[in-house]
N, CA, C and O atoms as a DFTB+ gen file, in Angstrom:
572 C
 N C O
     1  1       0.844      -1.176       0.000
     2  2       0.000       0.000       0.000
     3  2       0.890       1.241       0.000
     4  3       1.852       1.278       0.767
     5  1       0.577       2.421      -0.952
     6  2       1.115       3.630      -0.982
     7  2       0.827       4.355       0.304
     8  3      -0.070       3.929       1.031
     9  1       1.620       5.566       0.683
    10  2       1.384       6.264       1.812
    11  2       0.481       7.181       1.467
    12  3      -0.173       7.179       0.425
    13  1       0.432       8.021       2.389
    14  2      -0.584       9.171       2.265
    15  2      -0.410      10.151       1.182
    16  3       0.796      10.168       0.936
    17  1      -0.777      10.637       0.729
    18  2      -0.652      11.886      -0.364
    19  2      -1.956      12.772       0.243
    20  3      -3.109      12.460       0.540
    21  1      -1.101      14.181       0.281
    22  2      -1.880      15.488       0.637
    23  2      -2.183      16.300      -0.511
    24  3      -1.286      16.993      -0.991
    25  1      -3.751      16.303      -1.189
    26  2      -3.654      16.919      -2.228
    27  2      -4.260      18.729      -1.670
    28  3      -4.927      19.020      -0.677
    29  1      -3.820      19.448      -2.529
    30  2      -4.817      21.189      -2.131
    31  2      -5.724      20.980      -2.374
    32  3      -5.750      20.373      -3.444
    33  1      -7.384      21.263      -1.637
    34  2      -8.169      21.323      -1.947
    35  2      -8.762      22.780      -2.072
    36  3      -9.687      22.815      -2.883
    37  1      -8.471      23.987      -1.483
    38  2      -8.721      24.840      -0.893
    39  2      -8.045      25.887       0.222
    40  3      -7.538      25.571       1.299
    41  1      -8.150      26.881      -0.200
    42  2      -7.853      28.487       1.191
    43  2      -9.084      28.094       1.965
    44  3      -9.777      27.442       1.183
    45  1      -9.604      28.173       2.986
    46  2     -10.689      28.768       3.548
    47  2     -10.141      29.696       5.038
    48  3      -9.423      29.434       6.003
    49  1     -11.053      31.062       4.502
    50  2     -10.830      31.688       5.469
    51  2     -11.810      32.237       6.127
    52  3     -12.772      32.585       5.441
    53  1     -11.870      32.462       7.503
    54  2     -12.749      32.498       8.590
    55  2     -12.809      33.643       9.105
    56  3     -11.831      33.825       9.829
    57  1     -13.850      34.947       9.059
    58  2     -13.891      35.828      10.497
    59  2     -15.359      35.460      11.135
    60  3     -16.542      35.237      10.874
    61  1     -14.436      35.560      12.110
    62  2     -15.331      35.248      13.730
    63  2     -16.125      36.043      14.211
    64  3     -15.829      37.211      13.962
    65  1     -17.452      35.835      15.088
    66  2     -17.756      36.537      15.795
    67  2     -17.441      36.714      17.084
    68  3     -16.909      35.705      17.548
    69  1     -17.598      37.909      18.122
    70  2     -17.122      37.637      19.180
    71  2     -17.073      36.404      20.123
    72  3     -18.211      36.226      20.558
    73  1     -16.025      35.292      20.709
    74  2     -16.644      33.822      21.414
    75  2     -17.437      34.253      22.614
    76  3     -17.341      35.226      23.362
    77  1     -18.330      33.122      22.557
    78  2     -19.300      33.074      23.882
    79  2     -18.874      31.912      24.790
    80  3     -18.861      30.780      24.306
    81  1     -18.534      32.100      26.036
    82  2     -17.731      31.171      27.016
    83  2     -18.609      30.668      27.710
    84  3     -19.434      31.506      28.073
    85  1     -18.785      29.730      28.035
    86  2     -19.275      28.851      28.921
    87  2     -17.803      28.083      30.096
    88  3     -17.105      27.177      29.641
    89  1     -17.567      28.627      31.528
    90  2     -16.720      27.653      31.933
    91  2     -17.215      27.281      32.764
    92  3     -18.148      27.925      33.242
    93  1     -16.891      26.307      33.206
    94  2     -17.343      24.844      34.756
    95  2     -18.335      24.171      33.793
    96  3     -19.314      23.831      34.458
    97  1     -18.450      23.915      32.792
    98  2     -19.355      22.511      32.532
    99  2     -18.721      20.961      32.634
   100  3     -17.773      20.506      33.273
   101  1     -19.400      20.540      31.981
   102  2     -19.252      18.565      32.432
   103  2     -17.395      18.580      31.367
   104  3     -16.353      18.006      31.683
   105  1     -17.599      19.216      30.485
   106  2     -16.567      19.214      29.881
   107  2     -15.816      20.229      29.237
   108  3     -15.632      20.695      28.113
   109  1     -15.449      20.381      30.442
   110  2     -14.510      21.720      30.632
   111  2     -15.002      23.122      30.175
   112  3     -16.188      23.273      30.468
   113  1     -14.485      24.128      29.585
   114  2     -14.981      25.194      29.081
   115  2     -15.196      24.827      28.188
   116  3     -14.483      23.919      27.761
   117  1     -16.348      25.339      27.360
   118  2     -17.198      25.419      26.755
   119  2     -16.884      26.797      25.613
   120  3     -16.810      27.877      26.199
   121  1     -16.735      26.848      24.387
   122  2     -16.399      28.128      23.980
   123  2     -17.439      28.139      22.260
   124  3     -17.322      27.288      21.378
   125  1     -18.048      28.927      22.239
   126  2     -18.675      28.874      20.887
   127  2     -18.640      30.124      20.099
   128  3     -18.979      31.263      20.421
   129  1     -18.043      29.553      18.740
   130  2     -17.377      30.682      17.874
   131  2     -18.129      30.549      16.759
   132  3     -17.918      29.608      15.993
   133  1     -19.337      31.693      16.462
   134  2     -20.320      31.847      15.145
   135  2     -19.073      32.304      14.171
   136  3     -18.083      32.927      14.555
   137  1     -19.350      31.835      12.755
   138  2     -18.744      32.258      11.767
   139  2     -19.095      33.395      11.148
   140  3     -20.140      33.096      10.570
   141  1     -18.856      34.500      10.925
   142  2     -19.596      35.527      10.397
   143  2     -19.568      35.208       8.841
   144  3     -20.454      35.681       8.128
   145  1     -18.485      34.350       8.259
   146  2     -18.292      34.175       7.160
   147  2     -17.281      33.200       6.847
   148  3     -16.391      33.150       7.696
   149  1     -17.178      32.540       6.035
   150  2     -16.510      31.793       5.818
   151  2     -16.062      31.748       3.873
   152  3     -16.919      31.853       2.996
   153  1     -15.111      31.637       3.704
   154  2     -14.840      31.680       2.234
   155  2     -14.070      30.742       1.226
   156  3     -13.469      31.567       0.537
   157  1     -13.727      29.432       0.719
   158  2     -13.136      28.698       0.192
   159  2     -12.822      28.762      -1.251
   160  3     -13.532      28.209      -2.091
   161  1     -11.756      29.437      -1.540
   162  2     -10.840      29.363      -2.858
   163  2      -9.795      28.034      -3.028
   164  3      -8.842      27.772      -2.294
   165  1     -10.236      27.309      -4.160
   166  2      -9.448      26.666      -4.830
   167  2      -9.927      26.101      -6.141
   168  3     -11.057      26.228      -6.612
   169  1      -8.992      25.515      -6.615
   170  2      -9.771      24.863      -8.215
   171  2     -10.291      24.307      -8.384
   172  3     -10.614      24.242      -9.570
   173  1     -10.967      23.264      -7.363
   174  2     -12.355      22.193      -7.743
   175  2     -13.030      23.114      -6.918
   176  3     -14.117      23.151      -7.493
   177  1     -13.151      24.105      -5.683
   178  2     -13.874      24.645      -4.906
   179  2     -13.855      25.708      -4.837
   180  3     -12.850      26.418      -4.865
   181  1     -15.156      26.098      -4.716
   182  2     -15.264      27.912      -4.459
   183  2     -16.608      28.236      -3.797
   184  3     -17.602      28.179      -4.521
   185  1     -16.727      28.500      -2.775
   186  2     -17.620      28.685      -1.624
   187  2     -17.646      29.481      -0.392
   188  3     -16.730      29.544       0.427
   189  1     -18.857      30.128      -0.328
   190  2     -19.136      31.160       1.347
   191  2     -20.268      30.332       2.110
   192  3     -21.132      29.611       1.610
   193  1     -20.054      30.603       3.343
   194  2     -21.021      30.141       4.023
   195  2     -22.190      30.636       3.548
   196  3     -22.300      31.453       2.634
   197  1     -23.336      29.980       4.373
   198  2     -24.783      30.132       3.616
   199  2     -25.502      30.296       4.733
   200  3     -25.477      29.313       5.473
   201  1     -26.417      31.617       5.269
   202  2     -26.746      31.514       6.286
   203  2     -26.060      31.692       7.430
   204  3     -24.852      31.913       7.356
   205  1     -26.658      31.633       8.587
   206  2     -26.516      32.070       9.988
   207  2     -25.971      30.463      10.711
   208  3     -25.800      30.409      11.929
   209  1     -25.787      29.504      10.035
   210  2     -25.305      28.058      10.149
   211  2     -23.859      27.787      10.794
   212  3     -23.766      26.585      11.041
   213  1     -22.778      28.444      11.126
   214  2     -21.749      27.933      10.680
   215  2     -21.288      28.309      12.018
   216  3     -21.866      29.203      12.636
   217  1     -20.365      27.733      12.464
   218  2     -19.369      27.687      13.858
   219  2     -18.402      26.574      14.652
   220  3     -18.395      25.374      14.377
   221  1     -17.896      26.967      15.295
   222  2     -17.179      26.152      16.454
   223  2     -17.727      26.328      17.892
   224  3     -17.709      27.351      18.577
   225  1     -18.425      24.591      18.326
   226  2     -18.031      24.789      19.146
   227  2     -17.175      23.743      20.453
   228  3     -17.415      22.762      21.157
   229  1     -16.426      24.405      20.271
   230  2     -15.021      24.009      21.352
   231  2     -15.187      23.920      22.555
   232  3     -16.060      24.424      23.262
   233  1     -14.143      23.116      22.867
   234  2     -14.285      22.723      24.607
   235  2     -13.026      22.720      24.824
   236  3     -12.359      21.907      24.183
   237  1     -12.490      23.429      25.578
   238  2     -11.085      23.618      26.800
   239  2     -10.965      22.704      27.600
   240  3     -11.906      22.727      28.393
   241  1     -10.052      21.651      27.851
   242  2      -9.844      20.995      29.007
   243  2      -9.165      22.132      29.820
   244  3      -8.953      23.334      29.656
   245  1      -8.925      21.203      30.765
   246  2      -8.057      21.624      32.096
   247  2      -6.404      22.054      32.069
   248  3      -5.778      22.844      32.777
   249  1      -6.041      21.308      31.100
   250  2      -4.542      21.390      30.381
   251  2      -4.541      22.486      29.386
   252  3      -3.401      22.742      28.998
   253  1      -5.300      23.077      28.952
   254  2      -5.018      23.868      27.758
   255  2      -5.885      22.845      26.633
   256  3      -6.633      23.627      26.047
   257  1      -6.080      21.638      26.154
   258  2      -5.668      21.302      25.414
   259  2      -7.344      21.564      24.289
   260  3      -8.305      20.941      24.740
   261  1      -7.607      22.327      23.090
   262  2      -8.719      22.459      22.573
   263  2      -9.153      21.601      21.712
   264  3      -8.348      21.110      20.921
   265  1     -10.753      21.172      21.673
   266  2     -11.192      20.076      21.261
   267  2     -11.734      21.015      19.900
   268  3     -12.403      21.838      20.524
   269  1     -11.884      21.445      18.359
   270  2     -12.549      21.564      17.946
   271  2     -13.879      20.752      17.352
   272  3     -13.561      19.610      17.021
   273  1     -14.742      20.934      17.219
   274  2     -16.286      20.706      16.435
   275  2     -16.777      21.590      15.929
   276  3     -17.434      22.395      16.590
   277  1     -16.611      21.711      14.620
   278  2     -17.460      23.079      13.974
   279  2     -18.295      22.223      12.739
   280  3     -17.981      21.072      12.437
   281  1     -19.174      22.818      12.218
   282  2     -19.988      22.537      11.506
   283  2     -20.487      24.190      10.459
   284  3     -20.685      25.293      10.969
   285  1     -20.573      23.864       8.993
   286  2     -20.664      25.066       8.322
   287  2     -21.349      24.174       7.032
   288  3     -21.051      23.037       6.664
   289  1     -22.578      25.293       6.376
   290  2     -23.450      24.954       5.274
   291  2     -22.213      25.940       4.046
   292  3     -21.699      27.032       4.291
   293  1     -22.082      25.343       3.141
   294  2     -21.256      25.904       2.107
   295  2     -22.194      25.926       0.716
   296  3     -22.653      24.834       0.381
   297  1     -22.591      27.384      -0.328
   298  2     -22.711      27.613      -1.100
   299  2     -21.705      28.210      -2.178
   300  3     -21.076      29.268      -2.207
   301  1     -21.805      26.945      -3.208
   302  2     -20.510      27.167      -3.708
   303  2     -21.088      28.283      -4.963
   304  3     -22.251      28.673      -5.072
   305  1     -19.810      28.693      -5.938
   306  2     -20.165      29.904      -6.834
   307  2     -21.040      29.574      -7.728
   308  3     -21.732      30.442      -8.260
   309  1     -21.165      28.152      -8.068
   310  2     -22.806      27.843      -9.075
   311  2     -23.424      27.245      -7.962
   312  3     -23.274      26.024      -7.942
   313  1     -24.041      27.696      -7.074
   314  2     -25.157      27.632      -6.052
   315  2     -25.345      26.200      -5.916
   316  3     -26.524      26.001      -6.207
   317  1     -24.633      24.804      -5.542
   318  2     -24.465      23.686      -5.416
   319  2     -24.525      23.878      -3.697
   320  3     -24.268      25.052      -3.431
   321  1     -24.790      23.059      -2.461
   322  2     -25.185      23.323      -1.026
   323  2     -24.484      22.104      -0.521
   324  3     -24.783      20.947      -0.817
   325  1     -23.350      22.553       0.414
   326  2     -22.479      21.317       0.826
   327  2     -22.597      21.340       2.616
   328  3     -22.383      22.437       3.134
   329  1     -22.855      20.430       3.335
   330  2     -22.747      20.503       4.562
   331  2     -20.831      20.143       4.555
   332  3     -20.261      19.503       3.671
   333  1     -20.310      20.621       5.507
   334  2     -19.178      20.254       6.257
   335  2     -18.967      20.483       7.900
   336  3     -19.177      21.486       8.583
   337  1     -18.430      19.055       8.292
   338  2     -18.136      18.655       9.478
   339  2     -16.781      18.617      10.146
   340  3     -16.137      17.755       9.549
   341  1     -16.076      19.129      11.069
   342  2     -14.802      18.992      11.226
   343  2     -14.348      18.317      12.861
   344  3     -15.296      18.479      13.630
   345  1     -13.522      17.836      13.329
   346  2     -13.408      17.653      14.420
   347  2     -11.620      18.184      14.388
   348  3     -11.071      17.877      13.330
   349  1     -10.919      18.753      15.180
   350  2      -9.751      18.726      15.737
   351  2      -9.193      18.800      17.010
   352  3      -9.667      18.221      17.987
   353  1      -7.728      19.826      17.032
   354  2      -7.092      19.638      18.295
   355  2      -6.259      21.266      17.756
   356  3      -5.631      21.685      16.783
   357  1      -6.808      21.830      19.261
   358  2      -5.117      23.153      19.599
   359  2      -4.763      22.963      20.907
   360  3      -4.989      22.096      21.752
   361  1      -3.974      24.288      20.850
   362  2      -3.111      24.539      21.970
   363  2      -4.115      25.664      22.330
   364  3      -3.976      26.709      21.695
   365  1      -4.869      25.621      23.033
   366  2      -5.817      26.506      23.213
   367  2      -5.033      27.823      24.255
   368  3      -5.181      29.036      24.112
   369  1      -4.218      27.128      25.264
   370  2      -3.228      28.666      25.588
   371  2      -2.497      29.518      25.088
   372  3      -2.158      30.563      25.643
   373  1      -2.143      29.114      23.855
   374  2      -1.329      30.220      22.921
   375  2      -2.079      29.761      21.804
   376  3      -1.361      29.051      21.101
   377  1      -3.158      29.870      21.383
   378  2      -4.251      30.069      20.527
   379  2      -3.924      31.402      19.443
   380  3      -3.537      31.356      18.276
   381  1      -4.383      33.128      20.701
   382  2      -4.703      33.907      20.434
   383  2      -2.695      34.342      19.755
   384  3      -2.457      35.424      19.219
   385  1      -1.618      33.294      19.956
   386  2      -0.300      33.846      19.676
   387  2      -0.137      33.340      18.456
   388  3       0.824      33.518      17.708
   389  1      -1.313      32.563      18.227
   390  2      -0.564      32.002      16.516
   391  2      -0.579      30.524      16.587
   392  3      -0.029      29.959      15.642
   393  1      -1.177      29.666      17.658
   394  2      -0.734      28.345      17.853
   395  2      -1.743      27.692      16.456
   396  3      -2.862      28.098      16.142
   397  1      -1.099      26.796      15.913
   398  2      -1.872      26.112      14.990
   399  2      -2.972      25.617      15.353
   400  3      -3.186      25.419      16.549
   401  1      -3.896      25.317      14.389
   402  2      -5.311      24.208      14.907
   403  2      -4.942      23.323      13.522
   404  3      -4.421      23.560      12.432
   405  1      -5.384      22.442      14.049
   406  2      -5.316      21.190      13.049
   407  2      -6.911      19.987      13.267
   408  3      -7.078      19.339      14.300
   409  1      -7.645      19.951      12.364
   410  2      -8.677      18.735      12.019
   411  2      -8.663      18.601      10.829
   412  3      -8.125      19.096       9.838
   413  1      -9.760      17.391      11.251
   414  2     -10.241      16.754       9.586
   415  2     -11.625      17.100       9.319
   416  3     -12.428      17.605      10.103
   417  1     -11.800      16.760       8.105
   418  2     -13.554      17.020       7.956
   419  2     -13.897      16.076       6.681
   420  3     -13.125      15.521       5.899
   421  1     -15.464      16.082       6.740
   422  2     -16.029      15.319       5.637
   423  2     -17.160      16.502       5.508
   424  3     -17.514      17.473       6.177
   425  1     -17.553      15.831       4.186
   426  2     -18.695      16.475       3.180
   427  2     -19.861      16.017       3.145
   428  3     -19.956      14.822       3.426
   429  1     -20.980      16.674       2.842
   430  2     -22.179      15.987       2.171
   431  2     -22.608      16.847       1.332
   432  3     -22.241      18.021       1.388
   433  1     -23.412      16.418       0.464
   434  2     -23.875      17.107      -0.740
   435  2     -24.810      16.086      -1.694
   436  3     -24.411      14.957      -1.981
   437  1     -25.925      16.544      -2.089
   438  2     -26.886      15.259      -2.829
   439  2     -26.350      16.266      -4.261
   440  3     -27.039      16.071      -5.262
   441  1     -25.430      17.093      -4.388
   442  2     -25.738      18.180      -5.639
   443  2     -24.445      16.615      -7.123
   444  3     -23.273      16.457      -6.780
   445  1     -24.834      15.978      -8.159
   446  2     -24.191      15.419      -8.887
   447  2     -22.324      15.889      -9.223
   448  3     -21.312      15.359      -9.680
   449  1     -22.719      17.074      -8.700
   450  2     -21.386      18.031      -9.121
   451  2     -20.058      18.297      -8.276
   452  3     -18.902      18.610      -8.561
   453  1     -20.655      18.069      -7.283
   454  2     -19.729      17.968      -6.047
   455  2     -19.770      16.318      -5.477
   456  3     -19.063      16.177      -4.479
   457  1     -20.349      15.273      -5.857
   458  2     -20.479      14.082      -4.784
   459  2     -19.209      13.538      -4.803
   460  3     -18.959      12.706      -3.930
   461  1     -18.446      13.791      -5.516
   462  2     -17.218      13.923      -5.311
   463  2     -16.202      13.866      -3.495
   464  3     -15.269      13.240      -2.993
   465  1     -16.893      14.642      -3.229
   466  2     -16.758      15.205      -1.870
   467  2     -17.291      14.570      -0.887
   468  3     -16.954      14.790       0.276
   469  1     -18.001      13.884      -1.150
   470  2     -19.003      13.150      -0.324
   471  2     -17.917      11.401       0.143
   472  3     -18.122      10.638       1.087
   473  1     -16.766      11.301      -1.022
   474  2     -16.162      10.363      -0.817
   475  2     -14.736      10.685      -0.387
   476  3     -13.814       9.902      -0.615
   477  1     -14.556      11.932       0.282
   478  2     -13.396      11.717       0.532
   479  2     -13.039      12.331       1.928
   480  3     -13.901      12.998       2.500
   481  1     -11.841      12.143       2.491
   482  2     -11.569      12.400       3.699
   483  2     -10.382      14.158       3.405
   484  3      -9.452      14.226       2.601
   485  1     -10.884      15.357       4.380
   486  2      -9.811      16.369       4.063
   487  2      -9.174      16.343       5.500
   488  3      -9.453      15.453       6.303
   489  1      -8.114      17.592       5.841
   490  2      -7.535      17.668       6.431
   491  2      -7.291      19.294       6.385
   492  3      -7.568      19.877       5.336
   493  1      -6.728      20.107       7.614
   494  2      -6.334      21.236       7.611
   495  2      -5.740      21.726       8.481
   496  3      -5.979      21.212       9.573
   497  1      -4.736      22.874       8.486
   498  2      -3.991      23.601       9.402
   499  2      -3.941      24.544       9.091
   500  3      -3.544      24.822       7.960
   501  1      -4.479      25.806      10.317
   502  2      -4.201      26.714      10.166
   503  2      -4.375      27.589      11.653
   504  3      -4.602      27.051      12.736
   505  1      -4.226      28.923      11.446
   506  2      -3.440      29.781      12.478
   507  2      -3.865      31.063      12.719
   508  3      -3.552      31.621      11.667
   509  1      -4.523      32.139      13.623
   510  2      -4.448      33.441      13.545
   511  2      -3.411      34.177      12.905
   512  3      -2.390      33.570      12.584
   513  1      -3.503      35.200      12.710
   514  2      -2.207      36.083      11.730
   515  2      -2.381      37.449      12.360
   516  3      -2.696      38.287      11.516
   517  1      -2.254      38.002      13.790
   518  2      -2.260      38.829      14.006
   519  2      -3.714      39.059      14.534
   520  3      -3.808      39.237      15.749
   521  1      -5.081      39.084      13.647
   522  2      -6.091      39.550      13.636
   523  2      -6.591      38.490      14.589
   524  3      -6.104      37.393      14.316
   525  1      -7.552      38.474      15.796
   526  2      -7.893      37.940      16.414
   527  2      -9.462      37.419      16.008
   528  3     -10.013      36.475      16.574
   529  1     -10.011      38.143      15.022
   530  2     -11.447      37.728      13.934
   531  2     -10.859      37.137      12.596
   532  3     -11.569      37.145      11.590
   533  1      -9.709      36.676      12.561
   534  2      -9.607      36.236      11.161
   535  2      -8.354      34.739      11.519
   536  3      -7.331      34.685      12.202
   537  1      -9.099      33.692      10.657
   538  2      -8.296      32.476      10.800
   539  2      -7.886      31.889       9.179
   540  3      -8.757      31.721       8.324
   541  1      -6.723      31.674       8.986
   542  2      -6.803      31.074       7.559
   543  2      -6.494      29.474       7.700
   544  3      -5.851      29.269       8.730
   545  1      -6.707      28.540       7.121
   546  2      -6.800      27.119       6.880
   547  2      -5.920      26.788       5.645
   548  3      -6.038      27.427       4.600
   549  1      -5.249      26.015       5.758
   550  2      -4.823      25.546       4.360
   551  2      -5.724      23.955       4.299
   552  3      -5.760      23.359       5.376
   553  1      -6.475      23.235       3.019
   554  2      -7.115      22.592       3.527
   555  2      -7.114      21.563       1.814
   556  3      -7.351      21.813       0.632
   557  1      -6.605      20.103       2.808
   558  2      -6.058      19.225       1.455
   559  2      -6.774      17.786       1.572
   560  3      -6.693      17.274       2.689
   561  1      -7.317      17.214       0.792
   562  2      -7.764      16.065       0.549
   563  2      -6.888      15.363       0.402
   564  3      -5.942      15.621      -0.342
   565  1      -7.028      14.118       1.208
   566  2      -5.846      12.927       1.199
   567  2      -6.304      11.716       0.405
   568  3      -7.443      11.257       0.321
   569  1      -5.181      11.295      -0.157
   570  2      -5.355       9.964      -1.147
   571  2      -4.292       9.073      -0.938
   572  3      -4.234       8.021      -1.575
């Protein structure tokens, strides 16, 4: 069996709305981050969020260590409607310094044009850049 191959699928970039904290729950802090927008440039993909749909929300352990779960409805530039799901991991204490986030995500889509997407597994990393409302992703489908 061949190893992994990281193909580009996509930029997507993120501004945030202000987070809403929840701390002392069953699992740990609690942090939920609405997307105000979301945007995906690349050559099979091109898409903004759709709707008031889209966010993280995260949970802080005790260590620092951040759980992401975000979920976002994607309308791509010929109006095709993709759900995406992500789960990852940060350094949630040096977050706001630049610390990477890293998950994976899958697709859905009933649209013929994209089901494409529907079969494959992505991946992403990415980082604040100064701006504390803006996150960029680099974000690659593996084969």
């Amino acid at each position: 069996m061949a190893g992994i191959e990281a193909v580009p699928l996509a930029t997507m970039e993120i501004t945030m709305a202000v987070p809403i904290r929840l701390d002392g729950t069953p699992s740990g802090s609690r942090i939920i981050v609405e997307f105000e927008k979301a945007v995906w440039t690349g050559e099979r993909l091109r898409a903004v969020t759709r709707g008031h749909t889209s966010g993280d929300w995260l949970t802080v352990g005790p260590e620092g260590t951040g759980s992401l779960d975000f979920r976002m409805l994607l309308e791509t530039d010929d109006h095709a409607l993709i759900y995406v799901h992500g789960v990852g991991r940060n350094d949630a204490t040096h977050f706001m310094q630049g610390a990477p986030n890293y998950f994976s995500m899958s697709f859905e889509t009933g649209d013929d044009r994209y089901r494409w997407l529907n079969r494959i597994q992505a991946i992403a990393k990415g980082a604040l850049a100064g701006d504390p409302k803006h996150i960029t992703f680099a974000v690659y489908e593996l084969r």
